[in-house]
C-alpha positions, 0 to 999 in steps of 0.5 A: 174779701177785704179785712176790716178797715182796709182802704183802696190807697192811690199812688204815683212814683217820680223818677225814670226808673220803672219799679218792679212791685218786688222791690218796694220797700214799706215803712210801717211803725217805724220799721222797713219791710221788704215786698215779701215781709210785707205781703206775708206774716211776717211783719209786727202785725203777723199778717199781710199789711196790704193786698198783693196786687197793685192796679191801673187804668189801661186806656186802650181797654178801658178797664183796670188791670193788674200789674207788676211794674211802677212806672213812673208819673202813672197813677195805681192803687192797691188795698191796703190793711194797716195805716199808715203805711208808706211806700218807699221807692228803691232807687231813691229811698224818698217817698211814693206814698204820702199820708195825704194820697187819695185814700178810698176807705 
């Protein structure tokens, strides 16, 4: 069950490397937050600021699956509890996730 004001949030990295979940860095209020501090309650919040698991759309099955790798140019979404709350990607440290990505609340 999903808290309270949480949104299925869409994002997309650049770059050539793909990404394992793992590595993202979250930038929440200022401050960064490693995958782990991020999914546990360990953060300001004391609880997960965002779900998990990160989805995409396999065409070959034509269904969504969860994943554990960022490749780049492919779109995923993930649900997301505390806003806003921006994707940093590890090998550039520039933004993947944007204020203005498609928020689905």
């Amino acid at each position: 069950m999903s808290p309270p004001g949480s949104c299925n949030i869409m994002f997309s990295i650049d770059g050539i490397n793909t990404v394992s979940e793992t590595m993202l860095i979250f930038l929440y209020n200022g401050t960064r937050y490693t995958w782990w501090q991020a999914m546990t309650n360990n953060n300001e919040e004391g609880t997960p600021l965002l779900s998990p698991n990160f989805y995409t759309w396999d065409r070959d099955i034509t269904d969504y699956i969860l994943t554990t790798n960022i490749n780049p140019y492919v779109g995923y979404w993930g649900e997301f509890y505390f806003f806003p709350i921006t994707i940093l990607n590890p090998f550039t440290n520039k933004k993947i996730m944007l204020e203005d990505s498609l928020n689905i609340c």
